[in-house]
Backbone as a chain_set.jsonl record, in Angstrom:
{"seq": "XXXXXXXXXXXXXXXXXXXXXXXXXXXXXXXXXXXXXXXXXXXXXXXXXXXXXXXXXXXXXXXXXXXXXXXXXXXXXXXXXXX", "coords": {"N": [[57.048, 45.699, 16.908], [58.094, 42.26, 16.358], [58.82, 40.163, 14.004], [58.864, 36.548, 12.17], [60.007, 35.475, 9.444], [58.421, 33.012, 7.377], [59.937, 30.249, 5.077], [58.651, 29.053, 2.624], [58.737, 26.655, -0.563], [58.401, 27.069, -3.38], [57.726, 25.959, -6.81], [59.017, 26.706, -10.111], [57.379, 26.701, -11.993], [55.098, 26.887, -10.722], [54.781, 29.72, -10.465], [54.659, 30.682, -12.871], [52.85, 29.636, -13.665], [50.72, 31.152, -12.61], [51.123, 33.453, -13.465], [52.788, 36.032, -12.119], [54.975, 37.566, -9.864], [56.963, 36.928, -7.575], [57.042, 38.194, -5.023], [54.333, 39.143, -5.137], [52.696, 36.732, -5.435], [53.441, 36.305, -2.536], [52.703, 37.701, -0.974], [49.625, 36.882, -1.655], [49.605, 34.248, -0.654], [50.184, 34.454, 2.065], [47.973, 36.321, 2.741], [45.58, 34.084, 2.149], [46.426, 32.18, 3.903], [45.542, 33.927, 6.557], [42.938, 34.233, 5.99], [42.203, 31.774, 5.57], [42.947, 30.665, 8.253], [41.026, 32.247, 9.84], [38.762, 31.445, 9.224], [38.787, 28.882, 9.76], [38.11, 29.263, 12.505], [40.134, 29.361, 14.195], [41.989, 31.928, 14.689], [41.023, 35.431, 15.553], [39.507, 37.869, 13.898], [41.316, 40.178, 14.199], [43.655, 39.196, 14.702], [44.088, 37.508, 12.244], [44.186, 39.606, 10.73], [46.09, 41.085, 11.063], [48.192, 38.793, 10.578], [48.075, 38.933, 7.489], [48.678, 41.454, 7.05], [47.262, 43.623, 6.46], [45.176, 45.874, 7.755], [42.082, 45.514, 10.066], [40.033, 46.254, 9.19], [39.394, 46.416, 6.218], [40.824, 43.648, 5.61], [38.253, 42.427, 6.711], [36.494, 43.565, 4.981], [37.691, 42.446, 2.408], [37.085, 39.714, 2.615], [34.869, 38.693, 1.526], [35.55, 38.277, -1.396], [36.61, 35.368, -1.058], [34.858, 33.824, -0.397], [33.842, 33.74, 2.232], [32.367, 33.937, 5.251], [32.442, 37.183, 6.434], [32.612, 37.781, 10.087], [31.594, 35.006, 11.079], [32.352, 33.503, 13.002], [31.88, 35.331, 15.445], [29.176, 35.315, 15.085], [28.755, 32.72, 15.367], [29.108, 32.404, 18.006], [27.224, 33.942, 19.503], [24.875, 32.578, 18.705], [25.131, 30.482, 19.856], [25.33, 31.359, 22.56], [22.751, 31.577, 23.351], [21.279, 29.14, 23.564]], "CA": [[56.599, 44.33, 16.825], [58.954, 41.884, 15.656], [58.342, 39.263, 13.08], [59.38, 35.619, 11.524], [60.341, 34.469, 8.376], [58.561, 31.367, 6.94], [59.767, 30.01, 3.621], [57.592, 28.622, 1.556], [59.393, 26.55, -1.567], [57.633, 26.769, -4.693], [58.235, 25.783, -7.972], [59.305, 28.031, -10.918], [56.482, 25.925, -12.557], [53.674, 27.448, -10.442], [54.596, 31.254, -10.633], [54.685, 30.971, -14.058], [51.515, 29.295, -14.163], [50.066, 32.251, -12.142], [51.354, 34.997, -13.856], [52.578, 36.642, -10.722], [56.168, 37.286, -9.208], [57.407, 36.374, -6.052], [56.49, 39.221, -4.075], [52.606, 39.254, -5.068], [52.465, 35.542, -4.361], [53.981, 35.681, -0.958], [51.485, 38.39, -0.474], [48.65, 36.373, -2.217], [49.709, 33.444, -0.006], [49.929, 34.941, 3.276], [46.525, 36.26, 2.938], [44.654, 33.118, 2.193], [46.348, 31.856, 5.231], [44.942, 34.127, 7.07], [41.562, 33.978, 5.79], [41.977, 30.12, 6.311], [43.14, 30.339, 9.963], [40.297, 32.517, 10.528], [37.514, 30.873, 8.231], [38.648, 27.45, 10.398], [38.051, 29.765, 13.985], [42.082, 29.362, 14.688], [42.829, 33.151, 14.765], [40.149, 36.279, 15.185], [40.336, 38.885, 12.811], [42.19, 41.065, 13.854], [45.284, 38.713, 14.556], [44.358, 37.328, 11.354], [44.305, 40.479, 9.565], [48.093, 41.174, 11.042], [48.98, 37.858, 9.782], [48.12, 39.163, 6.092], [49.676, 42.453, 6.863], [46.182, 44.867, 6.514], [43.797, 46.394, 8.379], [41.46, 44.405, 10.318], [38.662, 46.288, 8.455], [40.433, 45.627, 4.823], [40.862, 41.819, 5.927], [36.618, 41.783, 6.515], [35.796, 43.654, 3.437], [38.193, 41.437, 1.196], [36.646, 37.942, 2.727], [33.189, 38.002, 0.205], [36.07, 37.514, -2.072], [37.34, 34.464, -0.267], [33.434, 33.316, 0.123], [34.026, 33.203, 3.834], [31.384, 35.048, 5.601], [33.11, 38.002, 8.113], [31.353, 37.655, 11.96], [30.935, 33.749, 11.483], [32.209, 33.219, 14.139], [30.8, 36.011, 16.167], [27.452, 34.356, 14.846], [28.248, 31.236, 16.222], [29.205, 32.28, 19.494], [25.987, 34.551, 19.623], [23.761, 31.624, 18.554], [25.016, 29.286, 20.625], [24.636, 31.738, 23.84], [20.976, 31.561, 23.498], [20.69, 27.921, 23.534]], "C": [[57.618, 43.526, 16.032], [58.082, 40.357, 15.112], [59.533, 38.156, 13.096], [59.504, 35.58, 10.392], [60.102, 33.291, 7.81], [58.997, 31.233, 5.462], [58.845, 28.964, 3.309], [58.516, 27.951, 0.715], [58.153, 26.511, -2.729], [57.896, 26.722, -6.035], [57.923, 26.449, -8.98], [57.821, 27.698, -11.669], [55.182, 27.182, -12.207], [53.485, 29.039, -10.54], [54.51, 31.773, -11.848], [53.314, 30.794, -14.479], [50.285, 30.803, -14.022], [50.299, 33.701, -12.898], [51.731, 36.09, -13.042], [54.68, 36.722, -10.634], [56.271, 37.042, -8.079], [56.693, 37.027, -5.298], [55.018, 39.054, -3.886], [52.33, 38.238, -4.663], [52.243, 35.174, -3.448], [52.749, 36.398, -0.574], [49.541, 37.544, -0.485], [48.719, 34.823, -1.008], [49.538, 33.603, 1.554], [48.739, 35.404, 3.618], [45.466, 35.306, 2.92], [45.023, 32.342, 3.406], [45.803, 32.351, 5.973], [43.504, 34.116, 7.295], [41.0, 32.202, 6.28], [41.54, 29.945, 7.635], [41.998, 30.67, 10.583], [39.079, 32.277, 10.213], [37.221, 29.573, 9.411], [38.503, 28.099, 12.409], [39.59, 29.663, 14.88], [41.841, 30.704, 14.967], [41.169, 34.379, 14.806], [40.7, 36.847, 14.003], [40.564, 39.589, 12.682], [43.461, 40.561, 14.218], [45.376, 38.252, 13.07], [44.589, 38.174, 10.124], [46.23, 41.451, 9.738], [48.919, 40.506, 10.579], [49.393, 38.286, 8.151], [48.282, 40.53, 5.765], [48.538, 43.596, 6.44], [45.401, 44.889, 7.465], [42.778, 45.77, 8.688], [39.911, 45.424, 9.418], [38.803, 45.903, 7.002], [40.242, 44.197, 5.199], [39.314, 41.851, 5.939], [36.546, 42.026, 5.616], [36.249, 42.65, 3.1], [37.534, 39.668, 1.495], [35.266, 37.353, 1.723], [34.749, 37.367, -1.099], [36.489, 35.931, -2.226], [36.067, 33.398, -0.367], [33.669, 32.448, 1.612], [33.001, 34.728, 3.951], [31.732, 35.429, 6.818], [32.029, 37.859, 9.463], [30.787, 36.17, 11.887], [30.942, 33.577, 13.02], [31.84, 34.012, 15.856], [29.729, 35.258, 16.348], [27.204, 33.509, 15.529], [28.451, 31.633, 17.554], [28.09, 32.849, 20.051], [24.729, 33.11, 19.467], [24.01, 30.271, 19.293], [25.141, 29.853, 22.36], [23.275, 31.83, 23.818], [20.098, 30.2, 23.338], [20.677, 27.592, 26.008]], "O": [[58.045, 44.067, 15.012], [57.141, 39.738, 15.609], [60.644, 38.315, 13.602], [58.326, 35.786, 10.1], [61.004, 32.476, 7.615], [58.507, 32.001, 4.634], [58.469, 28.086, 4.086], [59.604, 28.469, 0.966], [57.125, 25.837, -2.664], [58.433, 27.756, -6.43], [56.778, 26.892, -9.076], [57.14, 28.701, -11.884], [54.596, 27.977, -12.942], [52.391, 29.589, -10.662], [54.335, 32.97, -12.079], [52.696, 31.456, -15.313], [49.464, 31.28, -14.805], [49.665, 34.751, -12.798], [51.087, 37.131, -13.168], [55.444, 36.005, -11.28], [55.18, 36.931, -7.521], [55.667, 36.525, -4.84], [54.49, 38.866, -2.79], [51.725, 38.226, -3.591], [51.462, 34.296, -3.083], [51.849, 35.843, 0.056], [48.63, 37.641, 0.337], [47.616, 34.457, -0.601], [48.771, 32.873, 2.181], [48.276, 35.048, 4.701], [44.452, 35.547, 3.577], [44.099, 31.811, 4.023], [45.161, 31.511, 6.604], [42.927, 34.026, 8.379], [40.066, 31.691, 6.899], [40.525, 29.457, 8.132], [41.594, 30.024, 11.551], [38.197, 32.844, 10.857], [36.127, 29.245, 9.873], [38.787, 27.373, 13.362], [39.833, 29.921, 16.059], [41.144, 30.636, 15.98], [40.253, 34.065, 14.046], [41.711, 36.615, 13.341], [40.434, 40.202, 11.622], [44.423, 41.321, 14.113], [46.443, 38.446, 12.488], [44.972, 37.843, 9.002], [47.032, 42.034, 9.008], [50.026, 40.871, 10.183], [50.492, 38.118, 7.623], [48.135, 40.955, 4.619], [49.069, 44.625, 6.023], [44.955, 43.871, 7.995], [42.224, 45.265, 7.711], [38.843, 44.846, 9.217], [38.176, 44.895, 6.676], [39.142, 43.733, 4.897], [38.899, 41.175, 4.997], [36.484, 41.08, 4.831], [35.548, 41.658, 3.298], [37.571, 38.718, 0.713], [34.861, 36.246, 1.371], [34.832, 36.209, -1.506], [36.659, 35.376, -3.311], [36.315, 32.193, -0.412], [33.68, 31.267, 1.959], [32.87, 35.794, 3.349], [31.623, 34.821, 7.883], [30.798, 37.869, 9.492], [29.724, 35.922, 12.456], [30.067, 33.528, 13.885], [31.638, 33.492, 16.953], [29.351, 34.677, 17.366], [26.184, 33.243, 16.165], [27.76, 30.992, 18.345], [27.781, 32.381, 21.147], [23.834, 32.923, 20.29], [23.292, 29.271, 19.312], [25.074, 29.052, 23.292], [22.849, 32.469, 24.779], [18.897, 30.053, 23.113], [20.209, 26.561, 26.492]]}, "num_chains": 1, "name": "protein.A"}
């Protein structure tokens, strides 16, 4: 599978603020995108759990963290076939 490269710029400011280095960031960043993409119904989740580089079962557990609730959108597509 081949991949992209996005940069990101961020200022020395904010990694300091975080307590974090680069690496965990990018990691820390790339996952809330994914949780985003797939919180906002953009991406399932298991493209979104490739986006953030784990396991589409890893990516559900970790979303209570996130307070996104995994199978929304299952849910909705289930509750809106029975209308």
């Amino acid at each position: 599978m081949s991949s992209i490269n996005i940069v990101i710029k961020v200022p020395d400011s904010i990694l300091r603020g975080q307590k974090t280095d680069v690496a965990e960031f990018g990691r820390e960043i790339q996952m809330l995108a994914a949780v985003k993409l797939y919180e906002l119904g953009r991406m399932s989740s298991g493209l979104a759990a490739e986006l953030a580089g784990v396991p589409r079962v890893v990516f559900l557990n970790s979303l209570g963290q996130y307070q996104v609730f995994p199978l929304a959108a299952e849910l909705s597509e289930l509750e809106n076939s029975t209308d």
